[in-house]
N, C-alpha and C positions, 0 to 999 in steps of 0.2 A: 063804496068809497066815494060818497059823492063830494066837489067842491064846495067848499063855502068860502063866502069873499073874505074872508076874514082869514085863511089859508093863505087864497091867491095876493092877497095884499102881502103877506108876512114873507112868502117866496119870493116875491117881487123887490121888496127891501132887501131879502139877503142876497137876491143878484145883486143890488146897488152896493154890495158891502157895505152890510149894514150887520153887522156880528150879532147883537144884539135880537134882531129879528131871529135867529134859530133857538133864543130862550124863551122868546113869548111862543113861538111855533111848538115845542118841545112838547109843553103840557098838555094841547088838543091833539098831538099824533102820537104820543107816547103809548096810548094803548095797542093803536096799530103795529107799530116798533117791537112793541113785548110779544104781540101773537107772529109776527112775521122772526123773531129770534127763538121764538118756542118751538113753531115749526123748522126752525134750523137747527134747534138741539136738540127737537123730541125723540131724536134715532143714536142721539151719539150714548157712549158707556154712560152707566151708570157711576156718579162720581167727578164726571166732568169737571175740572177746574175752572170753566166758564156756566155761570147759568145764566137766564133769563136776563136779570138783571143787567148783571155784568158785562153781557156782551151787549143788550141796547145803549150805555153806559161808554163801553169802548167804541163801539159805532158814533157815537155822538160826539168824542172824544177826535175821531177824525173826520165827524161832518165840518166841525169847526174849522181844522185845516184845510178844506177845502179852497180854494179861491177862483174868483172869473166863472163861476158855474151859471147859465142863464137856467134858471130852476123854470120849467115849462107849467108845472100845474102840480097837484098832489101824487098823483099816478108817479111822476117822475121822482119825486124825491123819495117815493119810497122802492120805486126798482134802483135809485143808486144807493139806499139805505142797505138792502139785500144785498147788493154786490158788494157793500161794505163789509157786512155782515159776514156773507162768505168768504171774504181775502181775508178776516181776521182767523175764521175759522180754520183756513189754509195756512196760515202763518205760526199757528197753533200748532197743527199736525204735524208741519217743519221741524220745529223746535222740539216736538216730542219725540222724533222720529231719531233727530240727532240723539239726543238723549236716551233713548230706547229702542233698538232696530227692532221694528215688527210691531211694538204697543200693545192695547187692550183694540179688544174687538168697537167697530167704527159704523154708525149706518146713518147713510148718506141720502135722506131725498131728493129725487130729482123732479118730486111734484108735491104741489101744495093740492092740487085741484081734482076733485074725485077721479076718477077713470085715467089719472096719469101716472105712469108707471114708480116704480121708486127704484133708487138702487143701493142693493144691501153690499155695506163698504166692510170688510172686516179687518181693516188694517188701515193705522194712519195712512201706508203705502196706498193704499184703492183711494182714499180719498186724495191724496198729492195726483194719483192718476186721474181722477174726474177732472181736477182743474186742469191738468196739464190739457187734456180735452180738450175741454172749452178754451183753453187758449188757441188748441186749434183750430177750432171754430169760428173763433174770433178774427184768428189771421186768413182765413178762408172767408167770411162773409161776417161782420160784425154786427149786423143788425140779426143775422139768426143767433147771434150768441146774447144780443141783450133781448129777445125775444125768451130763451130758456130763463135767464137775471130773472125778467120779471115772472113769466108764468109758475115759474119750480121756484122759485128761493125769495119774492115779495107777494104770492100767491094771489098776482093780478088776474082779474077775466083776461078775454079776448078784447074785449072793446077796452076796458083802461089800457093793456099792454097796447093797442094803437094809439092811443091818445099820446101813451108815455113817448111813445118811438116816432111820430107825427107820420103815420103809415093807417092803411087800411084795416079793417078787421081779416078781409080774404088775406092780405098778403100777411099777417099775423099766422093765420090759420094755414097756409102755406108754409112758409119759414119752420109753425111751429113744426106739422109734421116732419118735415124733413129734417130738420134738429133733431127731434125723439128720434128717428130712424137711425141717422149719422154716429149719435152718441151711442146707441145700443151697439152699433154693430164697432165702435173705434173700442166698448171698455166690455163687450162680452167675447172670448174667445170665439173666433170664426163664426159670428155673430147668435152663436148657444148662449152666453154665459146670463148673469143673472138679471140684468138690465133688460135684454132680450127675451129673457122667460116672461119675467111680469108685462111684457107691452103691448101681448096678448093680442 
């Protein structure tokens, strides 16, 4: 994912409020957008009412509302693209949950990046639980929570997730472990369950 000034100029505009700059930005990250929303749906049911499309599309739909964001570099706008990504997917599950106690079976990555664990969700419920997690996490140390945003859900390295979060590569590689660790043992029963199995 490397920069090009042609990016860094167009983030730079839409901190100025400059609305406009996230349609010229759209069409050079748009591909990254579709693989980092494929990897967010490639576990959910088959059928899903959200695909590909649709949810880079809803993602984009509240990058617009965004305002006052100082957009740091590329790396950034796509770990807040993810975490957008994700709330809508959570917002999703909500509603279907209301709708339907229990749903259709659910599977939830918690890694884009080889050797990182995943976690198999089989219930809108398990996924409402992942976030509620990370909310915990977040209200415990926020930087390990957008440390997980980027590495699981915009499927940054180690060195972009520093660049994104203006932090070291070690303290990444800190934070991360201890995230993976946290998370496994807050969503695997007495830290068995299925989180914990794959983390191997």
């Amino acid at each position: 994912m490397g920069e090009t000034p042609e990016i860094t100029q167009l983030l730079r505009d839409l901190s100025r409020g400059r609305p406009d700059a996230l349609d010229h930005l759209m069409p050079i990250v748009y591909d990254q957008l579709r693989r980092i929303a494929h990897g967010q749906l490639r576990s959910e049911r088959p059928g899903h009412t959200l695909n590909t499309t649709a949810l880079v599309h809803e993602a984009y739909l509240r990058l617009v509302d965004i305002r006052e964001v100082e957009w740091q570099d590329r790396a950034h706008f796509f770990a807040m693209s993810a975490r957008l990504m994700r709330r809508i997917l959570v917002d999703y599950a909500r509603a279907r949950t209301r709708e339907k106690r229990g749903g259709d079976a659910v599977l939830v990555p918690l890694a884009e990046a080889p050797a990182v664990p995943a976690i198999p969700v089989q219930h809108a419920d398990e996924l409402l639980a992942l976030d509620e997690a990370l909310r915990r996490l977040e209200a415990r140390n926020a930087r390990q929570c957008r440390v997980v945003e980027c590495r699981c859900f915009a499927g940054l390295t180690v060195e972009e997730t520093a660049a994104a979060l203006g932090t070291s590569s070690a303290t990444v590689k800190r934070d991360w472990a201890f995230s993976r660790a946290w998370l496994n043992r807050e969503l695997g029963p007495s830290g068995d369950g299925p989180a914990a199995e794959q983390a191997g």
